[in-house]
N, C-alpha and C positions, 0 to 999 in steps of 0.2 A: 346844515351840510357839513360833513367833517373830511379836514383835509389833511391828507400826509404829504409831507416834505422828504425828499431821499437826498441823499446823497450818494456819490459813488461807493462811496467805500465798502455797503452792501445790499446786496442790490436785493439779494434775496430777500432777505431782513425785512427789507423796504414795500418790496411785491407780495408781502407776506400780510405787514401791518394796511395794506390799502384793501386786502381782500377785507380784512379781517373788519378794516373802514365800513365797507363797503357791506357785510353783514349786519352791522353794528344799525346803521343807517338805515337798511330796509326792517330790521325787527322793530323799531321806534315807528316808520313810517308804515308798518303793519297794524302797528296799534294803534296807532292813533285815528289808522281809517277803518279798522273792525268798529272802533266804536261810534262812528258815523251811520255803516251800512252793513246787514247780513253777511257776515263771511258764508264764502261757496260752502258746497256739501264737499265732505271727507273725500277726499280722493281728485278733487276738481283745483288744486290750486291752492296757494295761501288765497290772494284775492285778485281777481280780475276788475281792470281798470278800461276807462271807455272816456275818449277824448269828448268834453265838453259839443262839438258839432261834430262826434262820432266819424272822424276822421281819422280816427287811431283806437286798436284796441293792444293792453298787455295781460297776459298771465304770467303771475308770479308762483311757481312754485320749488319744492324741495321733494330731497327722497334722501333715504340712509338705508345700508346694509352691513349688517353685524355678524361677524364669521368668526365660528368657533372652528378648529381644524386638527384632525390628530392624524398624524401617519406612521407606519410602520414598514421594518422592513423584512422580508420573508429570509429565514434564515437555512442554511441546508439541510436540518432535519426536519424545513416544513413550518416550524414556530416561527413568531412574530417576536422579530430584535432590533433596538435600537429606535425606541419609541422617540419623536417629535410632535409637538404641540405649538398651537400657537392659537391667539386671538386677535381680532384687528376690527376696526371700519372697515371695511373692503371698500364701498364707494359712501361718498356722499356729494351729491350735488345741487345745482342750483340750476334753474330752469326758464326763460323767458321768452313768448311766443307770442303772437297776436300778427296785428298787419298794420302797415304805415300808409295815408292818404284814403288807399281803396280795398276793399276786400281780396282784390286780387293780385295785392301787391302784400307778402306774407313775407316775415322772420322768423329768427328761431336762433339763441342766445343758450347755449350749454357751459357750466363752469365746472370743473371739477378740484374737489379741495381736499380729497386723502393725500398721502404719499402715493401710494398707487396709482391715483388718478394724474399727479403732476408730476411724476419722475420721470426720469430721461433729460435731464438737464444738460446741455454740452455746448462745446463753440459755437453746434449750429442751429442754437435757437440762444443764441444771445447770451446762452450760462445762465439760464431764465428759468422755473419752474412752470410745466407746461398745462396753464390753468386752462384754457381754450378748449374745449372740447367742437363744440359746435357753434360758429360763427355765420349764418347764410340765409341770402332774400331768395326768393321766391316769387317768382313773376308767372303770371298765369299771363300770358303776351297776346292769344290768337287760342279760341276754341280751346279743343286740348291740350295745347303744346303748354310747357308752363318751363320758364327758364329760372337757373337754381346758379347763384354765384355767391363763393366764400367755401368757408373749411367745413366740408361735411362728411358722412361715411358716403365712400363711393358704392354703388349698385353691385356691390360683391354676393355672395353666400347667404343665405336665407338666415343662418343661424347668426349671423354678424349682425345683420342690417334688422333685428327680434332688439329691442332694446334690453339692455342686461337689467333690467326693474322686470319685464315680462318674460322672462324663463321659464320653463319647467323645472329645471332643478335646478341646483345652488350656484353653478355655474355652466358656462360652454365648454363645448368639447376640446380634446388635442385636435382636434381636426381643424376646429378653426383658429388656436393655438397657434400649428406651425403656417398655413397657409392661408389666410384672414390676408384682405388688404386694406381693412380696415378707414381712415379718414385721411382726406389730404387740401389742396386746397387747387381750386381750380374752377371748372362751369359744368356743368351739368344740362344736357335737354331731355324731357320728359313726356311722352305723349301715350293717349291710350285712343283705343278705340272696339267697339263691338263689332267683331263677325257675324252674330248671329242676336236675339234678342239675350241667350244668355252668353254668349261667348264671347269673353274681353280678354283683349290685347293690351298688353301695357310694353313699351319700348323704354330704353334708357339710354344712354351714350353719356359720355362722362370725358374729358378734356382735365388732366390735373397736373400739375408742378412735378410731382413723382417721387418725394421726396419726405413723404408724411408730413403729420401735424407741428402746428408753432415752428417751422422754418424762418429762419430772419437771413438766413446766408443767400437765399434764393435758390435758383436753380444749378443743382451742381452736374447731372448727367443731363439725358432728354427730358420728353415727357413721359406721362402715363395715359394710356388709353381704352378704356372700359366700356364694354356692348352687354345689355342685360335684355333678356325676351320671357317674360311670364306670360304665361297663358293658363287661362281661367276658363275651363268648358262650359261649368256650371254656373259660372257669375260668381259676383263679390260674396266675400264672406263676413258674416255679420260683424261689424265694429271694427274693419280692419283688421280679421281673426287672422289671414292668412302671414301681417304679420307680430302675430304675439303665438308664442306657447299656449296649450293648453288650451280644450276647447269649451273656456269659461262661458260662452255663449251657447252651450250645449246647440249644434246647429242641427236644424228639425230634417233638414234636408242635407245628403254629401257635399262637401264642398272641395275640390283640388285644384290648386295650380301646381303645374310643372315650369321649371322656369331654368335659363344658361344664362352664363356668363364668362365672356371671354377680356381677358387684362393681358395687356399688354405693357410692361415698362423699357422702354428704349434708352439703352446707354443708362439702366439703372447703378447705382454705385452704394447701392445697401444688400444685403443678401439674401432677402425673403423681401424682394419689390422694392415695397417704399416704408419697407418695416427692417427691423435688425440690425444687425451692425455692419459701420462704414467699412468698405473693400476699400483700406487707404494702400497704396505702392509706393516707387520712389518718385515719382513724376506727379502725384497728388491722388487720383483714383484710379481702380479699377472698374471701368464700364462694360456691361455684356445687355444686350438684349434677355429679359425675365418674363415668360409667358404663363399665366395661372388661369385652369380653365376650371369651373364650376356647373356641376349639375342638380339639382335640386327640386325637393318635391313637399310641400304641404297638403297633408290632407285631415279634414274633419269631417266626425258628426256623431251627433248624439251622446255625446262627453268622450267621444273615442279622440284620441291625435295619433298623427304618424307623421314625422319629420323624418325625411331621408339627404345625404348629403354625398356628392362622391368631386375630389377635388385634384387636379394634377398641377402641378409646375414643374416645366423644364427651363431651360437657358440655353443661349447661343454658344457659350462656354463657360461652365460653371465653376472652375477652377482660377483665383484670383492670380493675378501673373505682374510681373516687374515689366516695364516699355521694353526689356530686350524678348519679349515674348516668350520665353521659356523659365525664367526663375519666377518659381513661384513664392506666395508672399504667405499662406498658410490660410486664407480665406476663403470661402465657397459657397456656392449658391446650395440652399434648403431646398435641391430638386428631388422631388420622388411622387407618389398619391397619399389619400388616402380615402376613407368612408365610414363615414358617420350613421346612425340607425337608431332612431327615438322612437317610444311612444310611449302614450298612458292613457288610464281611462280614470274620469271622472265619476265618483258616485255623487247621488244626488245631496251628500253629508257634506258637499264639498272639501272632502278627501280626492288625491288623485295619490296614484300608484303609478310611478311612469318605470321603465328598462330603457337603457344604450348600452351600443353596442360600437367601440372604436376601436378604427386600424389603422395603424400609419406606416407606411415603409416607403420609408429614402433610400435613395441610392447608395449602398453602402459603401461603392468602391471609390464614388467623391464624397460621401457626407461623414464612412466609418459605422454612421449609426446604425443600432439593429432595428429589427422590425420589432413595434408593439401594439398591445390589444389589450383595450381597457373594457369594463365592464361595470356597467354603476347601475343601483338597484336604487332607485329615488321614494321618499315620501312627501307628500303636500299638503298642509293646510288653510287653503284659503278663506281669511276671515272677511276680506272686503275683496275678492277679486285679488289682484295681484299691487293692487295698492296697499295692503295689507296682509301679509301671509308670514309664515313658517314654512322651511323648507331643510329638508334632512337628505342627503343618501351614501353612499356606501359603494365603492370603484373598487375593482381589485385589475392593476397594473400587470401584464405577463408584459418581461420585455423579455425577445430570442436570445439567448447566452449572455444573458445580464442578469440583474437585480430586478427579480417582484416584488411590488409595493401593496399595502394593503390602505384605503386611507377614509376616512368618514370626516362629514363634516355638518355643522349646522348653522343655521340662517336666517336670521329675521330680519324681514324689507318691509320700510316702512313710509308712502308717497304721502303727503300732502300738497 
């Protein structure tokens, strides 16, 4: 076992060398039990572990995404000026799942180790890099019900709660961009049930802190309160298609859900919920009530997909203000819609061809911002499913009396 010692003097340094421990440790203890027993098939896991009186199971796995990125920018006779490039890890992560005691007592351990994945480092998480992705048990308590406690994504947007390993293209939209409410930490209840032999009901309710992910300061406004309602006419969709991209399961039969979602964050003190930046004042924060409503719709079959998304946020007052109630501090809430509009179809080459179609417009007389409308013409190749693929496409940005962007990008993901 290897052990790191910190000291104060950097913390970072310190949380950095224990990860790093911490990888170190499970690739040795990978090897040395591949060579014991079969490692899983491609895509299922480094290796799945099973408590001696089967009172505990773990899956250990990883995944990486490599982003190439160029963008441009439209210039006034039309031509493309002021080329930028770049290359990075976009994520990489680590992954731990199985159940403790009983099968219906379930975990689930997310770590993320890019930049991207751990920045946002500040007061209020300790001046800590924010490795935690997903930390949460899973109690199947009674029948359906099954109760969810620790930091997970809350029951928002169909496109958020798609894990970004199963997309359709290289990334998520601006839609869920500006108004995503993304993971935080709190309890969750979960129940489903059938109206009819095919038609299921699934409920959600969500109870959270409101303040995003790796918070150490605790609660600084209210809470956060989230109602999700999916319904499924047709019945489930193969392998939990309804949610991943693409209908790698080519389904022999239609399959749709339509599903809302209403959020509510009370005495929120960040400016897109429980995301963005702190509304600080002179008295410590600005609190407004922050309401984000979500409608959403998945449908498959026969390699066809069609993801639709249409999202609003308002505020009780969305202009940040000083305690004497009228000076303002230059802060504001991200209130306005937008609508999202994907699809593709899969040939049997396992090539998909997908189109979107994004709108966003804010408010512009509290936000300033203009309205824009992207446009991204994607390709796909799946070599194992989405545990394995290449992924290319090509966005052209109109934003209203601004600057168009032109921008492509490429992608290779890769799950074990």
């Amino acid at each position: 076992m290897l052990l790191v010692i910190c000291s104060d003097k950097n913390q970072i340094t310190c949380m950095k060398s224990k990860i790093l421990s911490l990888g170190l440790f499970l690739s040795v203890s990978f090897l040395s039990f591949s060579q014991e027993t079969n490692a899983p098939k491609f895509g299922k896991g480094l290796f799945n572990l099973v408590g001696q009186d089967s009172t505990w199971t773990m899956k250990i796995a990883t995944r990486m995404q490599f982003l190439s990125i160029a963008d441009w920018e439209e210039g006034s006779d039309g031509g493309l000026v002021n080329p930028e490039q770049n290359a990075l890890v976009r994520r990489a992560r680590l992954k731990f799942d199985g159940f403790a005691y009983s099968p219906k007592l379930k975990y689930k351990m997310e770590l993320g180790l890019t930049n991207r994945d751990i920045s946002g480092a500040s007061e209020f998480t300790g001046n800590a890099p924010r490795y935690i992705l997903d930390a949460v048990v899973m109690w199947n308590f009674y029948q359906n019900f099954e109760l969810w406690v620790g930091q997970t994504k809350l029951p928002g947007n169909i496109e958020r709660v798609i894990s970004s390993g199963n997309l359709q293209q290289v990334d998520r939209s601006l839609l869920n961009n500006r108004f995503n409410i993304d993971r935080d930490m709190g309890i969750q209840i979960r129940h489903h049930f059938n109206l009819s032999d095919n038609f299921l009901i699934r409920e959600k309710l969500a109870i959270s802190q409101g303040e995003g992910r790796n918070i150490t300061t605790g609660n600084l406004g209210g809470h956060q309160y989230t109602a999700r309602l999916e319904l499924l006419p047709f019945g489930k969709f193969i392998s939990k298609g309804e949610y991943s991209a693409s209908d790698l399961e080519r389904e022999v039969k239609p399959r749709l859900m339509l599903a809302a979602t209403y959020d509510m964050n009370k005495n929120a003190v960040r400016n897109r919920s429980n995301m963005g930046s702190y509304m600080i004042n002179d008295v410590g924060f600005y609190e407004t009530d922050i309401n984000t409503f979500f409608l959403d719709i998945m449908f498959k079959y026969n390699g066809f997909s069609f993801m639709g998304e249409y999202a609003n946020r308002d505020a009780k007052d969305a202009i940040a203000k000083n305690s004497d109630g009228t000076t303002e501090t230059g802060n504001i809430v991200q209130v306005g819609n937008g609508l999202n509009l994907q699809a593709g179809y899969l040939f049997n080459t396992d090539w998909e061809v997908s189109g979107r179609y994004t709108a966003i417009k804010l408010n512009e007389g509290i936000t300033g911002e203009n309205p824009e409308n992207q446009y991204t013409l994607g390709l796909s190749k799946y070599i194992v499913g989405h545990k394995l693929k290449v992924q290319t496409d090509l966005s052209y940005l109109s934003v209203t009396n601004g600057t168009n962007r032109l921008m492509y990008r490429l992608q290779l993901d890769v799950h074990f």
